[in-house]
Each structure stands twice: as structure tokens, then as C-alpha cells.
N, C-alpha and C positions, 0 to 999 in steps of 0.2 A: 586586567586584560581588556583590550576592546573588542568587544562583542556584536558591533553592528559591521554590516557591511556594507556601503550608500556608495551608488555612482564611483565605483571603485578605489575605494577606499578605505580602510578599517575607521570605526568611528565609534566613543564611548558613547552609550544611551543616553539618556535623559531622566530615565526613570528610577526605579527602586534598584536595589541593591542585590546583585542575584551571585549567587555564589553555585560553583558545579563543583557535586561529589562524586566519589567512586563511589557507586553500587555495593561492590565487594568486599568492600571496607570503612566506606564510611570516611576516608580521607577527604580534601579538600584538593580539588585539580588544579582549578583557578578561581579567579572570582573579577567581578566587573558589575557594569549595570545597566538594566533591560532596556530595552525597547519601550518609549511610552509612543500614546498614540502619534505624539507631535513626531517623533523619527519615524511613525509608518510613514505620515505624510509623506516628510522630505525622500522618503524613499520609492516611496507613490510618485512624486511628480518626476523623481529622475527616472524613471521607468516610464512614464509616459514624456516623457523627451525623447529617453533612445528609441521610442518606439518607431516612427517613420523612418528613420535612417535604417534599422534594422530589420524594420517589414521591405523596405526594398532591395535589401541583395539578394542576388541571387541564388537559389538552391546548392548549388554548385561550392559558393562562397561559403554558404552555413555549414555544408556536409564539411568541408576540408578546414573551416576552425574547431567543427565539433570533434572531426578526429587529431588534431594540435590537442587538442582540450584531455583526450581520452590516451594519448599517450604521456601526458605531463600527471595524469591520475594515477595509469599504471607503472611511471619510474615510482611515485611515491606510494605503492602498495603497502609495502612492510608498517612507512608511519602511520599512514590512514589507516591502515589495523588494526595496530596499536591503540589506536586516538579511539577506536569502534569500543573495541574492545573493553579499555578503561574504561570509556566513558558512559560501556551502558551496562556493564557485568557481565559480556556475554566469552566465552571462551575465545581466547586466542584462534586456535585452528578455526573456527565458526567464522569468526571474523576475515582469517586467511582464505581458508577456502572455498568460502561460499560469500560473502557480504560484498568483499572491495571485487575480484572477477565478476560477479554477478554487475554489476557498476558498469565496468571496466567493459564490458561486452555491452552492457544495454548504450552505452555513450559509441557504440561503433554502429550498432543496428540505426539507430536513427540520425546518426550521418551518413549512412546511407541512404535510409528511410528520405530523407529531407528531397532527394532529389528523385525522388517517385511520385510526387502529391499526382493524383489522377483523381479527374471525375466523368463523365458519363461523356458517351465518343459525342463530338459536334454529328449534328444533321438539320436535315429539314424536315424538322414534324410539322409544322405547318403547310410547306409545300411551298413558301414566297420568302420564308426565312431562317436563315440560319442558326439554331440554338447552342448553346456553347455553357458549359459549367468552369466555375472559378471557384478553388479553395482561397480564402484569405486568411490571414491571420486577425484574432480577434482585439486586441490588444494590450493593456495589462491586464496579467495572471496573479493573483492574487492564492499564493499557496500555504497549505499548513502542513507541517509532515509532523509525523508519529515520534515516539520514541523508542519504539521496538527495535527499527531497520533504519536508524538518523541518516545516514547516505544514503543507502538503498530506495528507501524511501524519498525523501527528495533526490532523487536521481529520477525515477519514476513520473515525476509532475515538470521537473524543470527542462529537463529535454527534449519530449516532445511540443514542449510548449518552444522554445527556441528554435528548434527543428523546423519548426512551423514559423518561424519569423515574428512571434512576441515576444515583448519583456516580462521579465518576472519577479515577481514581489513574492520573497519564502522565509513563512516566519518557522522556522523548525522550533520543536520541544525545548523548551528552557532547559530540561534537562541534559538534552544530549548535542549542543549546539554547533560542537566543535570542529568534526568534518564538515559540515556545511558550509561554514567560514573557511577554511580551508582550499573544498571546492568551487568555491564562488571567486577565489585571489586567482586559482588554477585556470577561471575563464577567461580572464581577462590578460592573465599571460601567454593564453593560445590565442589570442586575438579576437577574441568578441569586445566590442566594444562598452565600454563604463555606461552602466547604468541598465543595461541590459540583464543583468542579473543579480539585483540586491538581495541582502539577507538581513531583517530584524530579529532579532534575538530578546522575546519577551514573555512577558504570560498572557495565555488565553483571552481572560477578561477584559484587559487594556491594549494590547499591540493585537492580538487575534481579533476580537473585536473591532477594532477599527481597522482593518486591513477588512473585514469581509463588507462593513458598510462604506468603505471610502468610494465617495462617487468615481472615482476616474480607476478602477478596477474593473473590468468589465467582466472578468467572471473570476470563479471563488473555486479552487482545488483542495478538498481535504478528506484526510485521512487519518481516521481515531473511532472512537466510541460512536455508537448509533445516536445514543441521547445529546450531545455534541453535537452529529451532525446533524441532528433536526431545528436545533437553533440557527444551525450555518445558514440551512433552508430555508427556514422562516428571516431572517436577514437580508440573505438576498432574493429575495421573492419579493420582497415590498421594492426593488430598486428592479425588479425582472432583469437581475443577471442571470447568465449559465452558471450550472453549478455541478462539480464532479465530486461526488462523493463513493469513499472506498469507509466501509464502516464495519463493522462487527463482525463475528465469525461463530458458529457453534459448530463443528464439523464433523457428518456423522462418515464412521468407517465401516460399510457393513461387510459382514464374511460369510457368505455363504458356505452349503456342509461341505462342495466340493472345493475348497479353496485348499492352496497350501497351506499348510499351518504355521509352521514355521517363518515361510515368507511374510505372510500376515501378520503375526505377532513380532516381529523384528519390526515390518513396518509401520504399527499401530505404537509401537514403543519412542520407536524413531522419532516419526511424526507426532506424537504427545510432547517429546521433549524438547526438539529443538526449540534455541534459545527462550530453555527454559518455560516452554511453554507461551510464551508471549510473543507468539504469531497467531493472526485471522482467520489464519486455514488450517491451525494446528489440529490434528486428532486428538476429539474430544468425548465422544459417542461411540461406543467400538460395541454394535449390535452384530451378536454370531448367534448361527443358527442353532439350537441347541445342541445337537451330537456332539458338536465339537467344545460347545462353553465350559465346560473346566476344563478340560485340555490348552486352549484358549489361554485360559488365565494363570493356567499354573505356568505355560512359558513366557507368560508377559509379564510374570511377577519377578519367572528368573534373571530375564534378561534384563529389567528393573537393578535386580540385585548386583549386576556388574560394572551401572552406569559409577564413573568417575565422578565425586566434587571434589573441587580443590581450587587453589589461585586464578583467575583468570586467566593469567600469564603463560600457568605452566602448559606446555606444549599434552599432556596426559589427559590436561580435564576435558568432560565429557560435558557436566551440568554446572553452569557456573551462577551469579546471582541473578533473582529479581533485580526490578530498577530501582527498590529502596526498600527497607525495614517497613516502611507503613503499605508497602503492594502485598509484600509479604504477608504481611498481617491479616491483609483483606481475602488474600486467598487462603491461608490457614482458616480463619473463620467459617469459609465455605464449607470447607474441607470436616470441620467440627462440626458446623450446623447440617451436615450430611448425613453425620456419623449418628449425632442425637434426635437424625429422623428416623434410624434404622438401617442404614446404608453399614457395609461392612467394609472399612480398610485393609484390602488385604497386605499393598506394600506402603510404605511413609507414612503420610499424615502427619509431619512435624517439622521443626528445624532442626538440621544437624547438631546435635551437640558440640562439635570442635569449631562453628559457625556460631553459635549461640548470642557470642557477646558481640558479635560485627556483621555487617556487610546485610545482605538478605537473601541469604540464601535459604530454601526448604525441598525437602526428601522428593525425589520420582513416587507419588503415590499413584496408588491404583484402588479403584474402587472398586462392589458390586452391592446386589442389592439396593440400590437407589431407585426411587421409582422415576417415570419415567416424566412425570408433572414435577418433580424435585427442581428445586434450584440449582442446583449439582450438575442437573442435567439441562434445563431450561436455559441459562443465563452463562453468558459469559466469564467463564473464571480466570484468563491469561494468566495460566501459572502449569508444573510441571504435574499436570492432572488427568487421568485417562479412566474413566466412567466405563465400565462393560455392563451390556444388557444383553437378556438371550430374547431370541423371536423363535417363531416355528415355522411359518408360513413366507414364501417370497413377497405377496402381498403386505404381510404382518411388516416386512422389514422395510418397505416401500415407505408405509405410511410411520411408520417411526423416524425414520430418517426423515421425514418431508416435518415432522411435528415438532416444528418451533420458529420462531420469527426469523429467524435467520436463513441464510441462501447465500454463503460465500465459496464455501468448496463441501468435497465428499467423495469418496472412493468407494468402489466395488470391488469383492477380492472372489474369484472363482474363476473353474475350469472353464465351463460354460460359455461361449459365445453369447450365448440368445440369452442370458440368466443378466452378463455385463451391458448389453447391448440397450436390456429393460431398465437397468439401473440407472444407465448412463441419458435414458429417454424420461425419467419419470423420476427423479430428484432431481427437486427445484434448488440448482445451485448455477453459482457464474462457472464452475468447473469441477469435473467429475472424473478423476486419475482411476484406472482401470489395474487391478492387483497392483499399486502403488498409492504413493501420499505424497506430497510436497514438493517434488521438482518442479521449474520453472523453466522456459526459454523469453529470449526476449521478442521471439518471433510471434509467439501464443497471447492473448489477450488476457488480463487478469481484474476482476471486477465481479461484482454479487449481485444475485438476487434477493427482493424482498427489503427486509431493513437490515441487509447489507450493504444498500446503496445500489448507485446506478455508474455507468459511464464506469469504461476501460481504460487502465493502464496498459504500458507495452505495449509491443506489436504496433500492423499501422490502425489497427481500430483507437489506438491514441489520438490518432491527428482527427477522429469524428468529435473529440470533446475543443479540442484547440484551432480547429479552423470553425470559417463559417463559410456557408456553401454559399456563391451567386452565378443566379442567371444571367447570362449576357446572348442579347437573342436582337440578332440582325440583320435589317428588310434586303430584301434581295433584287427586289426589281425595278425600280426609282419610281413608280406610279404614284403618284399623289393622293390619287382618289380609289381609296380601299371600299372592298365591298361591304365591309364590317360599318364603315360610315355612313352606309344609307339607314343603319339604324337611329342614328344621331340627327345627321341632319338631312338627311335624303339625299336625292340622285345629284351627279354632278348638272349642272344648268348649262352647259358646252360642251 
């Protein structure tokens, strides 16, 4: 298969030999070959080709290809779900109804979006001149998406950046390439014009790398691992591009004693699992204030015990696979070297045994006893993993929740106004869901603090990473001789 997508066209790599599997099984999808640096180029330069023809239509013109674009998405739901599905292990239903809609809406917000760009009202702050703001587009976007959310994810970086009248260079996960290619045929049959949206299809080291140093990139979208993006930053810092980084997650769930419990623990279960754990914002840290911590754990072990694995396909499953045998593996070991600190597994900690000899799939665990300096609880484990600590004090649970590098999301669960209101004031996160976990709109801004990164997806706080603002400020009264020039050269001589 050909796996590039250049100035609209499918196009076979150049490079090594890359083969995509199912997660779930271990089968073989397709296979083709990567992206070397030389196809980022050729996909570099036709992106800055399209780019002045495409920085100049109008708002009007981008909102009504974007939405061409977003109904050619949504007749192909079912396949792209499919395509989601297979190709990253995540359950069918997951895929149906939350991944391709979730798309599917964000491709309408910002065809709308597009034809909103506003900046600060024109006036005379000066009093002889007129000031006036301008968003422009910045020009090639140079993107990397995850393998977590393969569409959703570059859905995320490529839209508002088009939105905004750039082109875009998006190198997706080698792993999961396949709706992106997909999406990118879909652009150019709604009418954006070729070259406006390429896609490389490589690894990291070779096509990522030289996508984030190529000179004619003017800034660098990505989204992965903290330690990742600190190389992205150190890359483009030596070239002072813009850089929009979406990075890491540890995500604490705190429960106060007046919470419901029930609610809480359904959504402390919820939000550990989906897709399998291998989201940002997944609950990860589930601090309840003690009266209620066994109570707490003994319903989030049950509800543990009812989650579904099975086929990806099948319409039933609940938890379907990791992205491969070797994530899997990295997160078991966590999960072991937790266990061999003292931490106690109350639910998983293993592979399925009817999973064993395929795919990568492993159990909804749940933990306690971990301390709170622990790796378990410290560091990032994107896997089907939910860690419970008890606290006493609202303070106590302030500062536990605030205790690790991360600042991507976190939730408050209580009756209490004034109890969520401090929560919501005093965890340092990019967002803070109140007696909930994990919902999204595309109206709300999504982005971390700390070494979570910086700069928002969605919403219009998007169009602050993909335009760049200018002043245009002008004279009002035809006077030649300003007063401001007697500093220079003095008085007029007539």
C-alpha cells in the first residue's frame, strides 16, 4: 500500500519498510514504506506552494470546504471506525461513539470557527492614529499526532491550522496511519486544494525529525510523550519556530467524604479505562478522603469485575487491546514493580489468559498501598491502571494531587460548592471536570500544565497557536511634521 500522501496524491515512501499490525492480534493489515527525510521535503515544499493561494481565500470559502470535508467524513463513519478500531485495538463501540463523531463535530466547529478570526476593536490610542489587529496565518504546520486517538488526534492539529488559512505537513504514528490517509484523500475531494494537506507516514527519528528541523516549517504541532517533546523544543528553538506541544498526563481524581460514591467510583473506573487506558487525561490517581477509602475500592474493584475483553469488533467489548505486546509488557512491569514495592493489587495485574498468546491485551487493575513517591504513581503508565490513595485533610488532597510533573487534567468529586470551587482554583491542571472525568466539547480548550506542555487544542483558543497577530496602525491627519520628530531632528525650519 502507499502510505504517503504529497500534494494530493497517494505516494510509496522512500524509505524502510514498514508493515501495520493489529494490536488485537498480531495480524498483518497492510504493509508499504515509510517516509524518509527526502519525501518530508517533497511534502515540505508542496505545502509551502499551496500555501499563498490558500492563505488567501476567504474565511467564508475555508468554513464551506471545511464543512464539504466534515460531511464526506461523516457518510464514511462506519469505515473510519473500522479502520480506528483495527488499527489501534481500541473497541468498536469506542471507536463509533466517541472517536469518528468526536471528528465529525470538531470539523463543523471550526468551519465555523474560520469565519470568526477577531482581534482587538480598531481605535485611536494614539489620538492621530488608527490601530487595527490582524490574525494571519503562519504558514507550513509541521504536525505529529499520537497513536492513541490516530484521527482524533490529527483532527485536532490539522483543522484549526487550515481553519486559519495554513498548510499542513502531518506525520501520524507509524503505527496507526491509516485514517489519516484516508482523511487527507477526504480533503481534497471536499475541495481544499492539493498540497494543502499532506500526510508522511514514517518514524520518529527519520521523517519526524526532519519534519520538525526543515527550514520552511514554520512551526512544529505535537503530541506524545513529554521526553519527545522536549527534543521537539530543543529542535525548534535553535530555528525559533512556534511550537505547540500536548504532552503527558498523570491525572489525579480526588473524592472528597461528601462525594457520591457511587458516581465516583463508576467514574474513576470509566475514566482509568477508556481506551484502555491510553489517554492523557485518563484517571490515574484516585485520592479519597479516608471514611470512604474501602468503601471506595471495594466498588471500583466491582465494577472492575464486570468490564468486558473480547474482539475489538465485537459490538460487547468494554476493554479491548494495548497498541502492541511490547506496551503491554512495559505496562505489566510497572504494574510488577509496584507490586514488589509493597503496593497491593486488588483487581488484574496480568494478561488475560484466553489473550495470552496474541494481541496485547491486559486485566482493568487496580491498585493500593503504593506510596505516593512510587513509580506507579509518579510516572506515566498508559495502560488500564487506576492507583487509589487515601488523604485526611482537603489540604492533604490539594497537595497530593498538585505532587508530580504533570498538569494535564484532574477532577473534583463532592457535594460541596466551595470544597469543588477550591479544587477547581488550586490544581494545577490545563482542566479540572467537576464530579466527572473525561468529557470533551469542541467549544472547550484542551491543553496542560507544567510538562504537560503548553498551547491548546479545540475551541477558538486554537487559532492563538496558528495565527500570528499584526499590528496595522494608521496616520490620520496628513501632517508631515509629527511632534515625536523634534526628538530626532528638531523643529520644522517653515
Amino acid at each position: 500500500m502507499k502510505l504517503q500522501y504529497i500534494d494530493g496524491e497517494r505516494r510509496a515512501g522512500t524509505g524502510a519498510p514498514l508493515t501495520i499490525v493489529e494490536p488485537a492480534t498480531g495480524l498483518e493489515i497492510t504493509s508499504g514504506t515509510a517516509a524518509s527525510a527526502a519525501d518530508v521535503g517533497v511534502a515540505v515544499e508542496a505545502a509551502a506552494r499551496a500555501f499563498s493561494c490558500w492563505a488567501a481565500t476567504t474565511p467564508v470559502e475555508r468554513s464551506a470546504a471545511l464543512l464539504r470535508w466534515a460531511d464526506l467524513v461523516e457518510a464514511r463513519a462506519d469505515e473510519l471506525a473500522a479502520m480506528e478500531s483495527r488499527g489501534g485495538g481500541k473497541p468498536i463501540k469506542l471507536a463509533t461513539g466517541f472517536d469518528i463523531p468526536g471528528v465529525v463535530d470538531n470539523m463543523r466547529f471550526f468551519a465555523s470557527a474560520a469565519r470568526q478570526l477577531e482581534g482587538r476593536a480598531s481605535a485611536e490610542y494614539s489620538g492621530d492614529h488608527t490601530s487595527s489587529i490582524r490574525r494571519e496565518p503562519i504558514g507550513v504546520i509541521g504536525s505529529i499526532a499520537p497513536w492513541n486517538y490516530p484521527l482524533q488526534m490529527a483532527a485536532w492539529k490539522v483543522l484549526p491550522a487550515i481553519a486559519a488559512g495554513n498548510t499542513v505537513v502531518l506525520k501520524p504514528s507509524e503505527l496507526t496511519p491509516l485514517t489519516s490517509l484516508v482523511f487527507a484523500e477526504l480533503a481534497v475531494e471536499a475541495g481544499i486544494p492539493a498540497g494543502v494537506f499532506n500526510v508522511v507516514t514514517g518514524f520518529g527519528a527519520e521523517a519526524g525529525a526532519a519534519l520538525v528541523a526543515h527550514p520552511s516549517v514554520a512551526m512544529v504541532s505535537f503530541t506524545g510523550s513529554t521526553a519527545v517533546g522536549k527534543q521537539v523544543a530543543a529542535t525548534a528553538a535553535g530555528a525559533v519556530k512556534r511550537v505547540h506541544l500536548e504532552l503527558g498526563g498523570k491525572a489525579p481524581f480526588v473524592v472528597f467524604d461528601d462525594a457520591d460514591l457511587d458516581a465516583a467510583a463508576r467514574g474513576a473506573v470509566a475514566g482509568a479505562l477508556i481506551n484502555a487506558g491510553q489517554d492523557c487525561t485518563a484517571a490515574t490517581r484516585a485520592y479519597v478522603q479516608r471514611p470512604l477509602f474501602d468503601e471506595f475500592v471495594a466498588r471500583a474493584a466491582e465494577l472492575m469485575d464486570g468490564v468486558r475483553i473480547g474482539p475489538v469488533d465485537d459490538p460487547a467489548t468494554d476493554l479491548g487491546s494495548l497498541i502492541s505486546p511490547g506496551h503491554r509488557d512495559r505496562v505489566a512491569a510497572m504494574v510488577d514493580a509496584a507490586r514488589a514495592a509493597g503496593a497491593k493489587v486488588v483487581r488484574g495485574g496480568a494478561i488475560p489468559p484466553e489473550f495470552a498468546s496474541s494481541g496485547g491485551y491486559y486485566e482493568p487493575t487496580l491498585i493500593v498501598d503504593a506510596q505516593q513517591d512510587s513509580a506507579i504513581v509518579q510516572q506515566e503508565v498508559f495502560g488500564p491502571v487506576l492507583v487509589c490513595l487515601p488523604f485526611d485533610t482537603d489540604d492533604e488532597a490539594i497537595a497530593l494531587a498538585n505532587d508530580t510533573a504533570y498538569g494535564l487534567a484532574a477532577s473534583a468529586w463532592s457535594r460541596d460548592v466551595f470544597r469543588t470551587q477550591r479544587a477547581a482554583r488550586e490544581i494545577a491542571a490545563g482542566c479540572v471536570w467537576i464530579n466527572d472525568h473525561i468529557p470533551i466539547v469542541s467549544e472547550m480548550p484542551h491543553g496542560g500544565f507544567k510538562a504537560s506542555g503548553f498551547g491548546k487544542d479545540m475551541s477558538m483558543y486554537a487559532f492563538d497557536e496558528y495565527t500570528q497577530v499584526k499590528h496595522v496602525m494608521a496616520e490620520l491627519t496628513g501632517v508631515a511634521a509629527k511632534p515625536w520628530h523634534e526628538l530626532i531632528i528638531g523643529p520644522p525650519t517653515s
